[in-house]
C-alpha positions as CSV (number, residue, x, y, z in Angstrom):
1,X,0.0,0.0,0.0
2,X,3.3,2.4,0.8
3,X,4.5,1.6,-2.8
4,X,0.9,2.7,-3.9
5,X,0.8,5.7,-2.6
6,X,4.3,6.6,-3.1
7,X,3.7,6.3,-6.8
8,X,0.8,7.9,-7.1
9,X,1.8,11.0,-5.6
10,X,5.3,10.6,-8.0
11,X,2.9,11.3,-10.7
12,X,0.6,13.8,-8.9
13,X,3.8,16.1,-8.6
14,X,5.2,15.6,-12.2
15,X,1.5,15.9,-14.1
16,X,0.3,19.0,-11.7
17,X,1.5,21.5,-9.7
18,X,0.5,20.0,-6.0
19,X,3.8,19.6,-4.2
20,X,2.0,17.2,-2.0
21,X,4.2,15.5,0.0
22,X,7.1,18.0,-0.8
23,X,9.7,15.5,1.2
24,X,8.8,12.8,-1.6
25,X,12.1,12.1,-3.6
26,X,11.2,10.1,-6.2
27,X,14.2,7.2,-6.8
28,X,15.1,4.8,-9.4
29,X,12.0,3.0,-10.9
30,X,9.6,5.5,-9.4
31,X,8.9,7.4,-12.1
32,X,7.5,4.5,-14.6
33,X,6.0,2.7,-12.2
34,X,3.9,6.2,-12.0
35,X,2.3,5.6,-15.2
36,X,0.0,3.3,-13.8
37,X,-2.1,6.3,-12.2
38,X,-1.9,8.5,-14.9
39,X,-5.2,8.3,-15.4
40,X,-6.3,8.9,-11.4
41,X,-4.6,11.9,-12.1
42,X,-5.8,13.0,-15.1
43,X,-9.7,11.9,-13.4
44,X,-8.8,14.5,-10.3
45,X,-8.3,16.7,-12.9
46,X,-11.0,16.4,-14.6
47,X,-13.3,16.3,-11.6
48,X,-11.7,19.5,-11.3
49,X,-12.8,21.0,-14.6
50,X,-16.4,19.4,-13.7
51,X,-17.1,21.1,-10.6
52,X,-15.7,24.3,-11.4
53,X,-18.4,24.1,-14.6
54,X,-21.4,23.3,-12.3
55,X,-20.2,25.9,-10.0
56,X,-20.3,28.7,-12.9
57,X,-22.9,27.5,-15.6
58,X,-25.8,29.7,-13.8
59,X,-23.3,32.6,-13.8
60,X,-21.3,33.1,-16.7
61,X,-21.6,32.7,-20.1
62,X,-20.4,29.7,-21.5
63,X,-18.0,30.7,-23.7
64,X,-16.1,32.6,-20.7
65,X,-16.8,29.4,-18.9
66,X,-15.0,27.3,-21.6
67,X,-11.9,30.0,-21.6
68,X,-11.9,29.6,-17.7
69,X,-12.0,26.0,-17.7
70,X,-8.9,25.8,-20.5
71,X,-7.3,28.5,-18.4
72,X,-7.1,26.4,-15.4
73,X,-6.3,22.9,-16.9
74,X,-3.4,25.0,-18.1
75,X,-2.6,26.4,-14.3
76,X,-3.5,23.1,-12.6
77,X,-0.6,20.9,-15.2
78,X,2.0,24.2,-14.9
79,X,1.5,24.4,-19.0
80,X,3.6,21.2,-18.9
81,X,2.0,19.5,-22.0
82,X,1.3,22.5,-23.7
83,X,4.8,23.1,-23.7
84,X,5.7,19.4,-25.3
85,X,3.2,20.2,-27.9
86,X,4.4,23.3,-28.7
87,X,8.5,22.1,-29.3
88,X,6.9,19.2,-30.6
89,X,5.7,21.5,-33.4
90,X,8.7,23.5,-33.6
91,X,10.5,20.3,-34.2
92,X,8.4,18.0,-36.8
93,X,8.1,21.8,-39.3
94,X,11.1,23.0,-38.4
95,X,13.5,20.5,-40.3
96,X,13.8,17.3,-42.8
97,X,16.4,15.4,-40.7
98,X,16.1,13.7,-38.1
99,X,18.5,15.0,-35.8
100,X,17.9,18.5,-36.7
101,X,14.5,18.1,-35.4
102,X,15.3,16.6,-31.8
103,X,17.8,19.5,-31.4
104,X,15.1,21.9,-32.4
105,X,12.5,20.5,-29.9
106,X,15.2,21.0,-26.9
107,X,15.5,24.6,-28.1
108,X,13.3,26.7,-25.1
109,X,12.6,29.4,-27.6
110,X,8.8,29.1,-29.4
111,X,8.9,28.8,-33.1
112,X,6.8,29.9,-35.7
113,X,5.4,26.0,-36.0
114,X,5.0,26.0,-32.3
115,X,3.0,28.9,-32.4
116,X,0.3,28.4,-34.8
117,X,0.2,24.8,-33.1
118,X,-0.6,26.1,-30.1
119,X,-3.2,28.3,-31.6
120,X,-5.2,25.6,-34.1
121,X,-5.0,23.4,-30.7
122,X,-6.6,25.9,-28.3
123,X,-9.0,26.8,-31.0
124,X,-10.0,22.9,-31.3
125,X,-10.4,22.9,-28.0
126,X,-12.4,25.9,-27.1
127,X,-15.0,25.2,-30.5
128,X,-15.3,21.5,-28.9
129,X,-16.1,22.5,-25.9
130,X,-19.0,25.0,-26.9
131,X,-20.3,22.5,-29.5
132,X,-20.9,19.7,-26.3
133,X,-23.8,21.2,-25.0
134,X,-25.4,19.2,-22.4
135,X,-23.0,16.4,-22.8
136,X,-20.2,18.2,-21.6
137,X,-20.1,16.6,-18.1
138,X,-18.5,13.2,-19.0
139,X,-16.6,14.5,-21.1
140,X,-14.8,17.2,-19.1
141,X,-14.8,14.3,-16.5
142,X,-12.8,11.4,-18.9
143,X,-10.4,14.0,-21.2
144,X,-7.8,14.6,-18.9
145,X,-8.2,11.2,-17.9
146,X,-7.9,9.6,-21.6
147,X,-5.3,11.5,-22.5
148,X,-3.2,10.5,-19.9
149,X,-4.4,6.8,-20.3
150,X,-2.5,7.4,-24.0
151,X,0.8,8.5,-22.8
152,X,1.3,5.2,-21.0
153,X,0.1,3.7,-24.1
154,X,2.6,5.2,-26.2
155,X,5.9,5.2,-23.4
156,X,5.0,1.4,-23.5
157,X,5.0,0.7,-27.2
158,X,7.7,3.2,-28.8
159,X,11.6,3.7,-28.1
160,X,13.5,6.6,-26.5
161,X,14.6,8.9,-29.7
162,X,17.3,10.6,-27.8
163,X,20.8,8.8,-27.6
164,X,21.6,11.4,-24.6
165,X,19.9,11.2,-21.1
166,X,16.4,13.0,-20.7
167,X,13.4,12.9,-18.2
168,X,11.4,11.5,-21.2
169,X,13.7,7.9,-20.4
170,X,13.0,7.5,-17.3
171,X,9.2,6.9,-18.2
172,X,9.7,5.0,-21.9
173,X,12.1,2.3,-20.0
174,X,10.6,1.8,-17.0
175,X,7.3,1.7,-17.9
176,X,5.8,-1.8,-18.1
177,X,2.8,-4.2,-19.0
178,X,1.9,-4.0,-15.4
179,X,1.6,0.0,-15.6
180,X,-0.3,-0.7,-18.9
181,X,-3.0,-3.0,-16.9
182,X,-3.8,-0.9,-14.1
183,X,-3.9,2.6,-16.5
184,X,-6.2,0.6,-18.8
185,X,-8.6,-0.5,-16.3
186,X,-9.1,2.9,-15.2
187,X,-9.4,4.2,-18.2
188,X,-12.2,1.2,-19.5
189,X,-14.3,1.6,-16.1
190,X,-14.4,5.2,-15.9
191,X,-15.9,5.3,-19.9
192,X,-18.2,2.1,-19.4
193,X,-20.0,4.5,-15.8
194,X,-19.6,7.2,-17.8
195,X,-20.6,6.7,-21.3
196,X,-21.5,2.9,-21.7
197,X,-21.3,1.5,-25.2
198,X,-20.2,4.8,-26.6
199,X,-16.9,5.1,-24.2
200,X,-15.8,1.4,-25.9
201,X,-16.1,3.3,-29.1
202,X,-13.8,6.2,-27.6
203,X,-11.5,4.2,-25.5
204,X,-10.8,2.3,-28.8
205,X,-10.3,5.7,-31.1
206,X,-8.2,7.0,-28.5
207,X,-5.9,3.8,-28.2
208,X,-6.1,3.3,-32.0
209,X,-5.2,7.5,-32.2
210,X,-2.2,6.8,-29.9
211,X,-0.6,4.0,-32.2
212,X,-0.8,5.8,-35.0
213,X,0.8,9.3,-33.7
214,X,3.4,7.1,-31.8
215,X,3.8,5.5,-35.6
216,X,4.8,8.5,-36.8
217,X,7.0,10.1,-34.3
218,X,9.2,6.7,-34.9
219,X,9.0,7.6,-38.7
220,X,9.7,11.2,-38.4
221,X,11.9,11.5,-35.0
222,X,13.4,7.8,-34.1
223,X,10.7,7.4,-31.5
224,X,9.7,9.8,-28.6
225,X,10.8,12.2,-26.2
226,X,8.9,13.8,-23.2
227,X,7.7,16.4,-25.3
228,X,5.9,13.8,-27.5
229,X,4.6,12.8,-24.9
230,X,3.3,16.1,-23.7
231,X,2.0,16.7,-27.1
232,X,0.0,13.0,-27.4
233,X,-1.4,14.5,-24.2
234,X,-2.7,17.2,-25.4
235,X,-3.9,16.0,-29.1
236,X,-6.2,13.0,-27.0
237,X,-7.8,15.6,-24.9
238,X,-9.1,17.7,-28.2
239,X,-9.9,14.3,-29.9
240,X,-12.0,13.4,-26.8
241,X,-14.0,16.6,-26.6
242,X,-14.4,16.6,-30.7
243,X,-15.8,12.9,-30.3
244,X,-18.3,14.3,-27.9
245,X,-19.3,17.1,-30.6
246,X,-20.8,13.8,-32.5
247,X,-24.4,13.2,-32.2
């Protein structure tokens, strides 16, 4: 139950910004065996996003609502994915070899790719979220937590693209079937309570998503880094909410 807990909050700290327990030194292992409650955290978020929605939806307009709601996903994860997506960008438009590309995604500096990125992505988000209408519950409540159900997905089925050391390591080569399992069965019971038939539909488009984008990170990069990771993050979070957009 110790080890539980221990790696849970290993990947409370790293996906959010709760310091909770700040003595907790995560050590050698820690951090893959984390993936397995990605999801948890990605479903605290999201329970997050859900209350703060009921809490305004008799006071605001929605639209605000929406740019709150994407405004505090952003605060809650310190940006972190954002950030992956947006090197990710910089990096896959910014060069036709290989290693040009990792170099340019560990440059801190926002490209022009990055940018526009970062602006068709908040866009898909923001028109997703006005277009779900009463539906917009579940799926406030299973994005976060599908999209983080899809970076274990990925860490387990692609290669470290980086020859030099990186945080993005730790979690490709630790991560295991085990971490897979327990991520997946989170993942599978919170879409059956939540949407039934329809969230076998979604847990399979976002699985099937993942494979493909990891497919062509491998083509394009050698495999993935922790911005890739960031950036599957946040892709699975717009598919989500554009899935609920269908009737």
């Amino acid at each position: 139950m110790r080890s539980i807990l221990r790696t849970f909050f290993v990947a409370l700290q790293f996906l959010t910004i709760f310091p909770y327990p700040k003595t907790l030194s995560p050590q050698a292992g820690d951090l893959g065996r984390s993936m397995g409650h990605f999801p948890l955290v990605g479903a605290l978020l999201g329970l997050l996003l859900y209350l703060l929605d009921r809490l305004l939806f008799r006071h605001l307009p929605p639209d605000l609502i929406n740019i709150l709601l994407l405004a505090t996903l952003t605060i809650l994860t310190g940006g972190l994915h954002l950030d992956g997506f947006a090197d990710t960008m910089d990096g896959l438009g910014g060069s036709r070899k290989r290693e040009e590309r990792l170099a340019i995604m560990k440059d801190s500096r926002l490209g022009t790719f990055g940018a526009l990125g970062l602006v068709f992505l908040v866009l898909a988000d923001f028109a997703a979220l006005h277009h779900l209408g009463d539906r917009r519950g579940s799926y406030l409540l299973l994005a976060p937590l599908l999209s983080r159900f899809s970076m274990v997905l990925l860490a387990l089925t692609q290669t470290y693209a980086r020859r030099e050391e990186g945080l993005g390591r730790s979690f490709v080569e630790e991560v295991s079937l085990q971490e897979l399992a327990l991520a997946g069965g989170i993942a599978l019971i919170a879409c059956l309570v939540l949407l039934r038939g329809k969230g076998i539909v979604l847990l399979c488009l976002i699985g099937g998503a993942t494979l493909l984008v990891g497919s062509y990170f491998r083509r394009r990069l050698g495999g993935i880094t922790g911005d890739t990771l960031g950036a599957t993050n946040e892709l699975m979070t717009a598919l989500v909410w554009i899935f609920g957009c269908i009737p």
